[in-house]
N, C-alpha and C positions, 0 to 999 in steps of 0.2 A: 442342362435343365430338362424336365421331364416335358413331355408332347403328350398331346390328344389320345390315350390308350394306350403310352406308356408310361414304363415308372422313370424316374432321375437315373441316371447313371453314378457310380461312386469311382472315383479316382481310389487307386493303387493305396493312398495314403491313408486312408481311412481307417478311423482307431475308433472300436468298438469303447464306448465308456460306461459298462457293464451294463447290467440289466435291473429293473422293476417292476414288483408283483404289485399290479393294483387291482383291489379285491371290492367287491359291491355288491350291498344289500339293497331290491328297489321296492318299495314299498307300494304294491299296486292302489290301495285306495285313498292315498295322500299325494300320490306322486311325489316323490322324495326320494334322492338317491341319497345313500350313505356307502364311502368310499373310505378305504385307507390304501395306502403305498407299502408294502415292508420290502425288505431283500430279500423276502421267496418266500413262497407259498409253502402251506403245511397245518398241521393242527394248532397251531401257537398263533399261527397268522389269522386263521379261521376263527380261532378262539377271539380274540382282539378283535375280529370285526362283530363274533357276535355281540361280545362284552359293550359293545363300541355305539351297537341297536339298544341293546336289552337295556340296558341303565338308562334311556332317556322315556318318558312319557309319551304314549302312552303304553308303552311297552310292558314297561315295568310292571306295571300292576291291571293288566289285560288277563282274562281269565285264560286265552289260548292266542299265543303269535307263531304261524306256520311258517317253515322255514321250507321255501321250493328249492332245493339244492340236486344239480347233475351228481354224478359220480366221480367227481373229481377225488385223488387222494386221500385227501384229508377231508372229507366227507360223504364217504361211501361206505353205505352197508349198514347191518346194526350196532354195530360196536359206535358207531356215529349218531346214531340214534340216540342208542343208551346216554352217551359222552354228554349230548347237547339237551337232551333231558336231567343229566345230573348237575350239569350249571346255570340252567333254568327249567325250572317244573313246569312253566307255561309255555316253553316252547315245545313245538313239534314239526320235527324235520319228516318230508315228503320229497322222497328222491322223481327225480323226473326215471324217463323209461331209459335205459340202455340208448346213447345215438341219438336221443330226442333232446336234447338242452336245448333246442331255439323254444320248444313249449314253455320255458323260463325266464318268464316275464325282461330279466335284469338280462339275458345273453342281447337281447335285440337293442337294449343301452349299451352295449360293449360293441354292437358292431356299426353303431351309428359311431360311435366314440374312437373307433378306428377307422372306420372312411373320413371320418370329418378331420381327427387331429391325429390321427397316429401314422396317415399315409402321407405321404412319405417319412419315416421316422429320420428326421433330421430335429438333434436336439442337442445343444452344447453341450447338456452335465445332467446326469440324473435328476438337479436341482432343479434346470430347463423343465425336464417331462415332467416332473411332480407339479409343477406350481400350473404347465398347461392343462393336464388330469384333471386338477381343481378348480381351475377357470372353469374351462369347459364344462364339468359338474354344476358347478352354479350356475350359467347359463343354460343349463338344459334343465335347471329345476325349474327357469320360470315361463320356458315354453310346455312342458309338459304336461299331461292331464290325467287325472287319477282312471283310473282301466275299470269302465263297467260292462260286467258282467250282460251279454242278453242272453248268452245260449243257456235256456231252463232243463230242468227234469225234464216237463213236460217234452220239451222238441228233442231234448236225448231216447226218449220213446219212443215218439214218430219216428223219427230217424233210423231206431233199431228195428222198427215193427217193418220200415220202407223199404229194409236190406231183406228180412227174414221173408217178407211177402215176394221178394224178386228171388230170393233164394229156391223157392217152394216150386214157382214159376219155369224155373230153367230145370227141374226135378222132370 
């Protein structure tokens, strides 16, 4: 069994019983996580979860719904752009920076979602982690709080005027 600052240990016998892509959409100002499970990640998977947002309300008929996506595979670059524009017009995908995905609202749900349920990953069947995933999802919709915004234009000014005056300064 695992101790104070370490992990479990695995016996010799241990039988990997494959793996699961679980993908999430989080909605910063409803607080809402939207989740599926598939057998691996990709543009079909990706698709599926948008397909999965987009068709419920008030998505669907929203003038503009932002998609803050890293660089992952199947969603990098503009051909990913193009892609999730040609299967919804109101969507617009905004890649985080190279290295940056923790500014990704939904990565800070994935790593609560791994300390909380995923460490130790001790799980009978794939059936085990999918139905944990989902638990755990619906309990974290009804602690969680939709994300507002303080930092304005305004103090992104100050802020740039604060560096540019210290810049001048060290000149």
């Amino acid at each position: 069994a695992p101790k104070a600052g370490c992990y479990g240990r695995v016996e010799h016998e241990y039988q990997r019983m494959g793996a699961l892509a679980y993908m999430a959409a989080w909605d910063v100002q409803h607080a809402k996580v939207f989740g599926l499970c598939r057998s691996s990640t990709g543009i079909d998977s990706f698709y599926d979860l948008v397909n999965f947002v987009m068709k419920q309300e008030p998505y669907r008929s929203a003038n503009r719904v932002f998609w803050v996506t890293d660089n992952g595979s199947s969603h990098r670059g503009q051909a990913s752009i193009d892609r999730l524009k040609s299967w919804y017009p109101n969507a617009i995908q905004i890649h985080t920076p190279i290295h940056a995905s923790w500014l990704n609202q939904v990565e800070i749900y994935f790593s609560v979602l791994q300390r909380k349920i995923l460490t130790p990953n001790d799980f009978n069947s794939l059936e085990d982690l999918e139905n944990t995933i989902f638990d755990f999802q619906a309990e974290y919709e009804k602690v969680a709080k939709p994300f507002e915004w303080k930092f304005t234009r305004e103090d992104l000014k100050k802020l740039l005027h604060k560096f540019d005056d210290k810049q001048k300064m060290a000149a």
